[in-house]
N, C-alpha and C positions, 0 to 999 in steps of 0.2 A: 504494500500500500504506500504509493508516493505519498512526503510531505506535505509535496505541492497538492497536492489534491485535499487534502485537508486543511491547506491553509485559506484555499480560495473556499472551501463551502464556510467556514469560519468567517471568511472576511462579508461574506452572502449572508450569515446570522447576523453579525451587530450591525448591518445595517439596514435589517428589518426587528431590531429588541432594542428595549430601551435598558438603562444603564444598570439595573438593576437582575437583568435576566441574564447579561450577559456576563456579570457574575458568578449569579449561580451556574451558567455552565462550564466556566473556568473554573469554578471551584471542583466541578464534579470530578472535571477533565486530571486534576491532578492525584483523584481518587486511588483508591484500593478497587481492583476488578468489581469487588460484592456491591461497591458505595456508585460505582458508574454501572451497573445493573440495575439496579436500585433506582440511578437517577433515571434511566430509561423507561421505566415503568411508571414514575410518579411525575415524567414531564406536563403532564397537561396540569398540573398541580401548579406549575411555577410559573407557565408560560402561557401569552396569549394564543389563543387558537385562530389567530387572522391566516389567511391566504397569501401565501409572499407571492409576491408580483415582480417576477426581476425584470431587471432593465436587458436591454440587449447589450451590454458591455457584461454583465454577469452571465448572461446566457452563453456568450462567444468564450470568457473565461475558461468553462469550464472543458470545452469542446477538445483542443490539444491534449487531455489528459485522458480522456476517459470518451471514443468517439461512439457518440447515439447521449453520453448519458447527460440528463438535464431535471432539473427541479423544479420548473414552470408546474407553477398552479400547484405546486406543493405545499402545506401546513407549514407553518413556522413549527409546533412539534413534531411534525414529519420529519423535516429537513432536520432537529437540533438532535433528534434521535440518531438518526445518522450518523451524525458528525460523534455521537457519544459513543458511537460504537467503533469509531476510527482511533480514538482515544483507548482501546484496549489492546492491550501490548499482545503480541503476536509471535513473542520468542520464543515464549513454549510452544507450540504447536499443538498438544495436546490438551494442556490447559485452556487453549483459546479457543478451541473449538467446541470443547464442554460449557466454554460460559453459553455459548451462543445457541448451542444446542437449546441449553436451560431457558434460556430466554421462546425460542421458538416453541419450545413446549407446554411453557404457560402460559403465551399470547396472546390476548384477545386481539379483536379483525385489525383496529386501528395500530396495535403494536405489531402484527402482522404483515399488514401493509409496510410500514416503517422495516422491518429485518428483509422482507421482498427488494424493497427499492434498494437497501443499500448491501445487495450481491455483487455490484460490478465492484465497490471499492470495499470489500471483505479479503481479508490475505485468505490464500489455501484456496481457490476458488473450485476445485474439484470436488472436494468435502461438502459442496451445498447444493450440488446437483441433484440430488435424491429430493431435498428441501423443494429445489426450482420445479423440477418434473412433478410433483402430486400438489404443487400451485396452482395447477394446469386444468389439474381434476376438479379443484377447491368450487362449491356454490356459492362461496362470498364472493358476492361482483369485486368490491376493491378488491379482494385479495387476490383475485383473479388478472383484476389491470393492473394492478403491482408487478407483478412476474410478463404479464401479455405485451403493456404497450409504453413505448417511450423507456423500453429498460435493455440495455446493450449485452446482457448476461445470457440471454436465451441461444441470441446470434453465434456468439464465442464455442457457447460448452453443449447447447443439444446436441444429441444424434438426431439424426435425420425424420427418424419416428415420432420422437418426443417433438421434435418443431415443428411436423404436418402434423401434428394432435394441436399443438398452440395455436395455431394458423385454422384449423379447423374449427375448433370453438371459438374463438373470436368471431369467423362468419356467423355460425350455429346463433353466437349470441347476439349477432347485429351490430357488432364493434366494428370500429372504424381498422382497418387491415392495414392502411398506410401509417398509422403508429406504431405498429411494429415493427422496428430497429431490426435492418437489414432482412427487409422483405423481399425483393429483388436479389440480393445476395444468395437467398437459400434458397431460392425457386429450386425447382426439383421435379422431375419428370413423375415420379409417384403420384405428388401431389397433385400435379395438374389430372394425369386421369381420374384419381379420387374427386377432383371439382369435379369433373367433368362429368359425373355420375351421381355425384349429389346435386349436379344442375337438371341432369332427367328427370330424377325425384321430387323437384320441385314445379319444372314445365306441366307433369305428369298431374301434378294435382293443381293445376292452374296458378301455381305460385310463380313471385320473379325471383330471380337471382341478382345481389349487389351485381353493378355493373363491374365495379373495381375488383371482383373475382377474377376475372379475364386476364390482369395485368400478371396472373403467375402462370399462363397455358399458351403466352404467344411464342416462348424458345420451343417448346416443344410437339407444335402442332404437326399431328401427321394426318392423312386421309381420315380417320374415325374423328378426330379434333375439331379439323376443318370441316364437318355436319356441324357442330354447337355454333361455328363464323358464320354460315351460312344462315342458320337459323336467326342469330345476332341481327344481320342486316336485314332478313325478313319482318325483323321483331314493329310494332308500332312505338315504340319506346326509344327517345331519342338517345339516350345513353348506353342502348343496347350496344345501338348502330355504334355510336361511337368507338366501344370498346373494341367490336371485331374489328374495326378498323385499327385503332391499339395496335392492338395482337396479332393481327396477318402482319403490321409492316416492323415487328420485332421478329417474325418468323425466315428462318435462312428455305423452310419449306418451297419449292416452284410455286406449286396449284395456291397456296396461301398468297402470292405475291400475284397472280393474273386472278385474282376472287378480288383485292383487293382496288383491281384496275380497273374492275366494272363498277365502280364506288367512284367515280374519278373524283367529285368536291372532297369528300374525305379522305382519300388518298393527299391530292392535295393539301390539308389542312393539318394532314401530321406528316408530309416530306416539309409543311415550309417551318414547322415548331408549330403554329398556331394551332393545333392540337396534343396535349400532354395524357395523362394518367392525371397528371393534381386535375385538371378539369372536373374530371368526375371523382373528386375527394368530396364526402360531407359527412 
């Protein structure tokens, strides 16, 4: 765990606490492991529960150190939780891993959430994998977007299995897909035909499919694929269109790039940029 990285969520707390909080977490900080445990549990005791609102000079901060991970629209006890947890010493490696354990085992959602988000800046990062993967499972929504969206640790350390399961219940749940820290990165040919067969399931019973599904089936479209393109541009649904258009002109497929020709405005509209993926973000 860099310093750096602890000095900057540090310098992120005092200047959203007044003079008085940011005390008691330097007091905590130079604790005994039990007394900075302790203080993690008894934060919202100390501290106000507002929403930090960084600036985009705190948001770019933190970005060289740790890439995906950010604290926007985090709690001031989220974030000071965090930071208490950066404050326990990591030499032993056995010992350090039983505080956190212990912590994780008594948790309620909001201290949950708070040991979730701070996986990417935890030393030993292997050891929480077990932790990350049954996050995945978890029915508590936050505890679920804790591990799911805007958290750089899934990217890194899933197998392939555990991250088309994450990826999968985020749709499942109607979550936004594009907060998911290296989405595009981990695309993956499984994945796409598992969409592509939870998208039947859906047409089948007269339901739609997020259009932003698409953005992970345009590397790997083949002849069975390009039927769902096809179907895309048939759709009445202007973001249907959109997307096969996406997805044929990220595909190296022939038949994907002459399906795409017959489209010519939208062809057009994503060879000139004027059509992206953020388009159909909401």
């Amino acid at each position: 765990m860099s310093d750096i990285i602890k000095q900057k969520i540090w310098k992120i707390i005092t200047s959203h606490t007044s003079a008085d909080e940011a005390q008691w977490l330097q007091q905590k900080a130079s604790s005994t492991p039990i007394d900075l445990m302790t203080a993690f549990v008894a934060a919202p005791r100390f501290l106000t529960k507002k929403i930090i609102d960084t600036s985009d000079a705190e948001k770019a901060s933190l970005k060289p150190e740790i890439r995906g991970f950010s604290v926007d629209g985090w709690s001031l006890v989220r974030l000071s939780r965090v930071w208490l947890l950066t404050q326990l010493d990591p030499s032993d490696q056995e010992e350090y891993v039983k505080n956190i354990e212990t912590l994780f085992d008594t948790a309620e959602m909001n201290e949950l959430v708070a040991l979730y988000s701070a996986l990417p800046v935890l030393s030993y990062p292997d050891r929480w994998l077990f932790r990350a993967t049954d996050a995945v499972r978890s029915n508590m929504g936050f505890v679920f977007d804790a591990i799911a969206l805007h958290n750089p640790y899934p990217e890194k350390y899933f197998s392939e299995l555990a991250w088309n399961q994450l990826v999968l219940k985020t749709i499942f749940n109607d979550k936004p897909i594009h907060f998911i820290e290296g989405l595009d990165n981990r695309s993956n040919e499984k994945l796409a035909v598992t969409l592509s067969d939870f998208a039947h399931e859906r047409w089948a019973a007269s339901r739609s499919v997020p259009a932003q599904v698409w953005r992970l089936v345009g590397k790997f479209l083949n002849q069975a694929l390009l039927a769902d393109m096809q179907h895309l541009f048939d759709s009445e649904q202007e973001d249907d269109r959109k997307a096969a258009a996406l997805a044929c002109a990220e595909s190296a497929f022939p038949s994907a790039n002459y399906l795409l020709a017959k489209y010519t405005e939208l062809e057009k509209s994503v060879k000139t940029g004027a059509l992206t993926w953020a388009d159909l973000e909401n």
